[in-house]
C-alpha positions as CSV (number, residue, x, y, z in Angstrom):
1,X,-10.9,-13.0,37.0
2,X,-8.4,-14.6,35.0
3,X,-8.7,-17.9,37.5
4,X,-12.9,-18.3,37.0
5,X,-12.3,-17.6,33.2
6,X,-9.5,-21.1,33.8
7,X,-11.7,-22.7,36.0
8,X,-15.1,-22.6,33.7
9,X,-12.8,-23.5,31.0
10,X,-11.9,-26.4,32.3
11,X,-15.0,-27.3,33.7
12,X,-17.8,-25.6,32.5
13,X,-20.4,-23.9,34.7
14,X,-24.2,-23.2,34.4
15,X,-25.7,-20.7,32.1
16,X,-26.6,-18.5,34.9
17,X,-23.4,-18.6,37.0
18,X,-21.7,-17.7,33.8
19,X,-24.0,-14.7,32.8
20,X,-23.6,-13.7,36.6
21,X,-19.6,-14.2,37.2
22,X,-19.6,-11.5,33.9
23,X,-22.2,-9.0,35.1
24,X,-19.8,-8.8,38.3
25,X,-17.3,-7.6,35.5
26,X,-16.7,-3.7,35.2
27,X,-14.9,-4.0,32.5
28,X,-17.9,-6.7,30.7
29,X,-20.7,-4.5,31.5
30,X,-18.9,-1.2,30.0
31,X,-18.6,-3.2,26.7
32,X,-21.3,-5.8,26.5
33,X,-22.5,-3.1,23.8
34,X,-19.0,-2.8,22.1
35,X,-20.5,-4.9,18.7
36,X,-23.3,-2.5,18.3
37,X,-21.7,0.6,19.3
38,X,-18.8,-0.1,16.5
39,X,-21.7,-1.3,13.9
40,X,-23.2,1.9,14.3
41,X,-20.3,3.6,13.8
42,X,-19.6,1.9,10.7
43,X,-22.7,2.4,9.6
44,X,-22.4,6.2,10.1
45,X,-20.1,6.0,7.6
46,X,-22.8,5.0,4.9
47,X,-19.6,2.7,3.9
48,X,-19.8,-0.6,5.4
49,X,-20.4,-3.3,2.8
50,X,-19.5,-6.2,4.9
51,X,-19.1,-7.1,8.5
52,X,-18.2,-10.2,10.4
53,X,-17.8,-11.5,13.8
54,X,-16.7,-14.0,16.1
55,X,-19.5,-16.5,16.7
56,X,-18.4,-19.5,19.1
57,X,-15.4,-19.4,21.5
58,X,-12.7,-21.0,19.6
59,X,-9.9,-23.5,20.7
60,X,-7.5,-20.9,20.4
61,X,-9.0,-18.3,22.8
62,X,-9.3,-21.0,25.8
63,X,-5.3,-22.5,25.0
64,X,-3.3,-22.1,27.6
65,X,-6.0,-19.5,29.8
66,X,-3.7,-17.2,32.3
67,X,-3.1,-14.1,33.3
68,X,-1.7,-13.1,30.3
69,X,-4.0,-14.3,27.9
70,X,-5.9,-11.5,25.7
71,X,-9.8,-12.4,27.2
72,X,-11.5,-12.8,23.6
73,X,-13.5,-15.7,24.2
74,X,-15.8,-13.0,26.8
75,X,-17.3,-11.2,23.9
76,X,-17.9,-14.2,21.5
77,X,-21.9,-14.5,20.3
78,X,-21.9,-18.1,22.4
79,X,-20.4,-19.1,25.1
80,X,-19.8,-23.1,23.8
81,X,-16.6,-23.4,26.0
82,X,-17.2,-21.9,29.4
83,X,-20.7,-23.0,29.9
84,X,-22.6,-26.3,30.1
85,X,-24.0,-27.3,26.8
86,X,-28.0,-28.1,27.1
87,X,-28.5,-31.4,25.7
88,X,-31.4,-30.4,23.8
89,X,-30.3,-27.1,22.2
90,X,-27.9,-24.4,20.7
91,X,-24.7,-23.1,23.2
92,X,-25.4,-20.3,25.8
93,X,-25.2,-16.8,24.4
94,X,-23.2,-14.1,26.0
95,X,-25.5,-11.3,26.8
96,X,-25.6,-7.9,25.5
97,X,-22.8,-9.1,22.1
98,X,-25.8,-12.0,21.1
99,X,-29.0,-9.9,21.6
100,X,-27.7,-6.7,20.3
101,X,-26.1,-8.8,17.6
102,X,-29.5,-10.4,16.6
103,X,-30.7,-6.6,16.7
104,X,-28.7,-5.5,14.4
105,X,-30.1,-7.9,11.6
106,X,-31.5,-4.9,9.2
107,X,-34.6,-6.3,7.3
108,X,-33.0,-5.5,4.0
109,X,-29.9,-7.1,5.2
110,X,-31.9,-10.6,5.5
111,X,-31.7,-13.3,2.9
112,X,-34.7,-13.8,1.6
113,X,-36.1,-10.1,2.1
């Protein structure tokens, strides 16, 4: 997994392949629900003020990609570093972390509301 992760890296692949190489992923499709199951258990607490997240891959998370490295850049709302950038719009999202994150958006959370 580790050497696809490199590879796409180094030269990014298309949206689809990307979205397919992680839904071959046991361990991506048991957590590709991990930001909404923890909101909701923050939530629960009728606590949380304040939550934030990791929105783009960052340089860091693709630096020197092995078999070592901890895989944050697969749970990251877009996927600006692994897949091909459209010419004429945002990054690729990463399933499941960018729709359930939009999803969470509570009305009375919105600016504006």
């Amino acid at each position: 997994m580790w050497k696809l992760i490199r590879d796409a890296i180094e030269h990014p692949v298309p949206e689809q392949k990307w979205h397919d190489f992680l839904a071959m992923s046991p361990w991506f499709e048991r957590n590709k629900h991990f930001l909404r199951d923890q909101v909701g258990h923050f939530r629960d607490t009728g606590r949380l003020a304040v939550a934030t997240y990791g929105v783009t891959q960052g340089a860091a998370m693709t630096e020197n990609f092995g078999p070592d490295k901890q895989p944050w850049l697969l749970n990251s709302l877009y996927a600006n570093r692994t897949v091909e950038h459209p010419a004429d719009g945002p990054p690729a999202h990463t399933y499941g972390f960018f729709d359930d994150f939009r999803a969470l958006q509570r009305q009375q959370d919105r600016r504006g509301s």
